[in-house]
C-alpha positions in Angstrom: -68.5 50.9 -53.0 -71.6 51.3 -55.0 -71.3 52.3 -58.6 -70.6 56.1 -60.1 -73.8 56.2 -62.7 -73.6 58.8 -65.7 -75.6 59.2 -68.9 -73.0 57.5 -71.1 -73.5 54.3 -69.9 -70.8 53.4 -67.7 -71.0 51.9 -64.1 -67.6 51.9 -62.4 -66.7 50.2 -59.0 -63.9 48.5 -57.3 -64.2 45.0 -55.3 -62.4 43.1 -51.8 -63.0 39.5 -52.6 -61.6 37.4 -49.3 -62.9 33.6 -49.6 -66.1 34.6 -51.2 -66.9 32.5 -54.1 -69.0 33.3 -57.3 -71.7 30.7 -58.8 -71.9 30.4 -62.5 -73.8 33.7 -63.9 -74.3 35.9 -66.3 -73.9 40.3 -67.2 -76.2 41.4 -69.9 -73.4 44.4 -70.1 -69.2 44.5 -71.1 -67.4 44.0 -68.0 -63.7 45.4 -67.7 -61.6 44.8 -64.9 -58.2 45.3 -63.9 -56.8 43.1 -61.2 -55.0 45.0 -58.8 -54.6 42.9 -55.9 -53.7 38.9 -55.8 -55.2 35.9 -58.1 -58.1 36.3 -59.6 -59.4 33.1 -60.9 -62.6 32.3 -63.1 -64.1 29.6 -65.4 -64.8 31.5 -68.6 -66.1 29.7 -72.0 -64.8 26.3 -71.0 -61.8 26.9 -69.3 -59.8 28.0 -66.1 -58.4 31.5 -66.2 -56.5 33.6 -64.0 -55.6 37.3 -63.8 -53.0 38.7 -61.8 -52.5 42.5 -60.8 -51.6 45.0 -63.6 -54.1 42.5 -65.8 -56.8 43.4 -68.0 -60.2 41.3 -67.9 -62.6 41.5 -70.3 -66.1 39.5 -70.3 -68.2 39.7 -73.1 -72.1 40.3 -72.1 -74.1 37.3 -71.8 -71.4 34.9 -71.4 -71.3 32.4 -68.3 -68.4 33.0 -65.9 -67.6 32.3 -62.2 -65.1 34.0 -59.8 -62.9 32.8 -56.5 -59.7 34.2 -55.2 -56.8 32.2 -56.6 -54.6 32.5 -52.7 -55.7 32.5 -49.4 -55.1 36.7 -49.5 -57.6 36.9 -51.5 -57.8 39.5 -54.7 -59.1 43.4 -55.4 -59.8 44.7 -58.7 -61.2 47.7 -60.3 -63.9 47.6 -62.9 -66.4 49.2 -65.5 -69.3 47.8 -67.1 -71.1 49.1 -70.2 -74.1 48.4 -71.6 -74.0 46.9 -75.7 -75.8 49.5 -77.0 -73.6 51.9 -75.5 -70.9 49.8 -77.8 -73.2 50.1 -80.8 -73.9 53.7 -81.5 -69.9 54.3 -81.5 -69.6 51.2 -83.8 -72.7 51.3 -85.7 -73.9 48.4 -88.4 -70.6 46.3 -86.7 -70.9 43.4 -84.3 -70.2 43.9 -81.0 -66.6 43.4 -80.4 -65.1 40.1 -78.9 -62.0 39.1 -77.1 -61.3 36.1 -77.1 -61.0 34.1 -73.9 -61.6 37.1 -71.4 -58.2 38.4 -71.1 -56.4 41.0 -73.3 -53.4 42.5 -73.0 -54.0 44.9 -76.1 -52.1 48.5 -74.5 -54.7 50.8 -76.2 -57.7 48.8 -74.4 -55.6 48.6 -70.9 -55.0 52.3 -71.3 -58.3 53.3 -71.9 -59.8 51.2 -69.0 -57.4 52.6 -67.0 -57.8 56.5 -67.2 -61.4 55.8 -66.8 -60.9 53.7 -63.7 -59.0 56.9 -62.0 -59.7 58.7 -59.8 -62.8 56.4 -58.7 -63.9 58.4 -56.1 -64.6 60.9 -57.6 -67.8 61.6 -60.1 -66.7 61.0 -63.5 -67.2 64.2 -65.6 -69.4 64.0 -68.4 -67.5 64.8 -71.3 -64.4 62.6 -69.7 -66.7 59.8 -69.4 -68.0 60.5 -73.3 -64.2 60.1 -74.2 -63.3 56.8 -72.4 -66.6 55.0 -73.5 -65.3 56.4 -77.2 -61.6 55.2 -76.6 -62.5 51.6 -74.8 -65.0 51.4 -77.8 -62.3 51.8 -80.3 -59.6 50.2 -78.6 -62.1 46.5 -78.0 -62.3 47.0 -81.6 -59.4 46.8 -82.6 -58.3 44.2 -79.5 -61.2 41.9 -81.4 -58.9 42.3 -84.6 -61.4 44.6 -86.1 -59.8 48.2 -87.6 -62.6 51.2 -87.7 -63.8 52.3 -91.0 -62.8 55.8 -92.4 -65.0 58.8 -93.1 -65.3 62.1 -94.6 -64.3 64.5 -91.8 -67.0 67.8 -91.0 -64.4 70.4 -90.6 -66.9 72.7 -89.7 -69.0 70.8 -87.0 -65.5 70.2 -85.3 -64.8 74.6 -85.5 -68.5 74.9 -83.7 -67.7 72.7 -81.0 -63.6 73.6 -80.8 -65.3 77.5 -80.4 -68.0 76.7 -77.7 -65.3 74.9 -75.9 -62.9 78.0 -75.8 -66.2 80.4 -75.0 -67.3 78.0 -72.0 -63.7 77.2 -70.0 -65.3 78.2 -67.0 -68.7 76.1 -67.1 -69.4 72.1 -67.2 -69.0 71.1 -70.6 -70.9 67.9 -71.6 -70.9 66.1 -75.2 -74.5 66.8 -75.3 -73.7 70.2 -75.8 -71.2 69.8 -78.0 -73.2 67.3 -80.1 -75.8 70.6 -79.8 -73.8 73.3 -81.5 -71.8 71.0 -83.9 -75.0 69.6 -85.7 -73.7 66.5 -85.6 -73.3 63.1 -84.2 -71.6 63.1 -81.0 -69.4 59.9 -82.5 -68.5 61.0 -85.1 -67.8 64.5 -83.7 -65.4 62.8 -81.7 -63.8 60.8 -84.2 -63.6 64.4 -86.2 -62.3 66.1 -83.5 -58.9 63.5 -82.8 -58.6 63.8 -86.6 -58.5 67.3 -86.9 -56.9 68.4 -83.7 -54.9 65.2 -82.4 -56.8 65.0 -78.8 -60.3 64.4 -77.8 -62.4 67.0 -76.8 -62.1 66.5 -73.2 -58.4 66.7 -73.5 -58.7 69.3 -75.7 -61.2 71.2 -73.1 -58.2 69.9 -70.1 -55.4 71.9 -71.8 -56.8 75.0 -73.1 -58.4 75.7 -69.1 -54.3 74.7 -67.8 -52.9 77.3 -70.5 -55.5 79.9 -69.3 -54.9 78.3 -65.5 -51.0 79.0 -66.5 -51.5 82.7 -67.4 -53.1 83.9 -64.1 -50.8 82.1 -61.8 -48.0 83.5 -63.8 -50.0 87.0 -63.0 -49.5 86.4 -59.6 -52.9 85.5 -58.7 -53.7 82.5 -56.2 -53.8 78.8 -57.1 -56.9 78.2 -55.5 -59.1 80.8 -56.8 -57.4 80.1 -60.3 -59.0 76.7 -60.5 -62.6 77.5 -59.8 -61.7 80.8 -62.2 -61.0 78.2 -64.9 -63.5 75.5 -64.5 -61.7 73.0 -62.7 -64.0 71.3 -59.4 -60.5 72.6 -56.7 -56.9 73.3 -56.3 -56.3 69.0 -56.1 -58.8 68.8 -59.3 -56.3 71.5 -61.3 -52.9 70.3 -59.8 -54.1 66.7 -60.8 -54.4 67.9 -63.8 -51.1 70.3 -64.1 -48.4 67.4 -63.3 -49.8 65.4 -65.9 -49.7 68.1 -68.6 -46.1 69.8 -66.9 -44.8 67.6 -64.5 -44.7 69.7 -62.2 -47.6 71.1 -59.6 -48.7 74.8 -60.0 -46.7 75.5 -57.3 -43.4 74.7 -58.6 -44.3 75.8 -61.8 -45.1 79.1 -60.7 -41.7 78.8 -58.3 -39.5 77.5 -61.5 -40.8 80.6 -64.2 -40.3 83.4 -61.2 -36.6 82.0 -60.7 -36.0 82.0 -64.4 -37.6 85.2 -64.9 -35.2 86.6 -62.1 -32.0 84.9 -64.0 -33.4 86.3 -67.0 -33.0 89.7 -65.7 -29.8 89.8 -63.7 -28.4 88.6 -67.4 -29.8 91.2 -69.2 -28.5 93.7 -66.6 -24.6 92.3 -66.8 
């Protein structure tokens, strides 16, 4: 399927290769695959590599590399690409990262590439998008044996934006706004931010529309209007959303606290 464009400059895709084989060529962006399907093999800096599903490629830009399916089944993958200077402005006066022979299993990088790589079909939301081109940053970084350099934290710039996310729970909230009312770099707003409050501001934005999401179902009111009410796209977008935060859809949720609140009062009344 063609590639999901956005302003942070990530391309995401997925691939069916059968018996196609690639020629020798070359990305002037990071690629970032996972395998999810079959062998993938490819000749990368001189030697034979192979990637099987759950696997994390990684190709530096500008480096020469092939591609064939390792089995007569053939392989599928899921990938990103990102463009260096995307890389640079989170990691400024620093060399671009490198992993060494296209492969890593380094969990923080695999994790990162993988929450990104969700839900492909659908558009990836700005400020998500801002957060997983800030986490796969980081995380090459430090899977290239590099560790990010401290700095003074703006407690203040992280307040603006905390208070513009808690005024605008109900609109599209991007990092360019954020970056707008903070007065400050949008990296290092969101290295303040993880700092300060221990999530990233799309997280941060996720949670605090599921608490106000939790106070009008447990109103009574219904599911579906509740997630447009508090800024999610529909009821799958919000319920997405509420098992990973509860475990539990908003449904059963709701089900579980009325129950509970019942128990509560037949005890009260014994």
């Amino acid at each position: 399927m063609p590639g999901i464009q956005n302003k942070t400059a990530i391309t995401r895709f997925r691939a069916c290769i059968g018996h196609t084989a690639f020629s020798p060529h070359r990305h002037d962006v990071y690629t970032l695959g996972l395998t999810t399907r079959g062998v993938q093999c490819f000749n990368y800096r001189g030697a034979a590599r192979q990637s099987l599903a759950g696997e994390l490629v990684v190709l530096h830009p500008d480096e020469l590399h092939d591609g064939h399916a390792g089995t007569s089944e053939g392989f599928a993958y899921r990938a990103l690409t990102i463009r260096p200077s995307a890389i640079g402005d989170i990691l400024p006066a620093q060399a671009l990262p490198f992993i060494e022979g296209g492969q890593s299993d380094n969990p923080a990088l695999k994790q990162a590439v993988s929450t990104v790589l969700a839900d492909l079909d659908e558009p990836l939301d700005p400020l998500r998008a801002a957060d997983g081109l800030f986490d796969i940053a980081i995380a090459l970084h430090g899977a290239a044996g590099h560790t990010p350099s401290g700095s003074e934290l703006d407690a203040r710039a992280t307040e603006r934006a905390r208070s513009y996310i808690h005024d605008h729970l109900d609109e599209a909230v991007s990092m360019d706004d954020l970056e707008q009312v903070a007065g400050q770099d949008r990296w290092q707003l969101s290295r303040d931010f993880r700092r300060l409050h221990g999530t990233s501001p799309y997280r941060y934005l996720v949670m605090r529309r599921l608490d106000a999401a939790r106070e009008r179902i447990h109103r009574g009111e219904c599911i579906a209007q509740t997630a447009l009410a508090c800024g999610f796209n529909d009821q799958s977008h919000m319920t997405r959303h509420f098992k990973a935060a509860h475990g539990l859809s908003p449904f059963r949720w709701k089900r579980s606290v009325t129950q509970g609140a019942a128990i509560g009062r037949t005890i009260v009344q014994d």
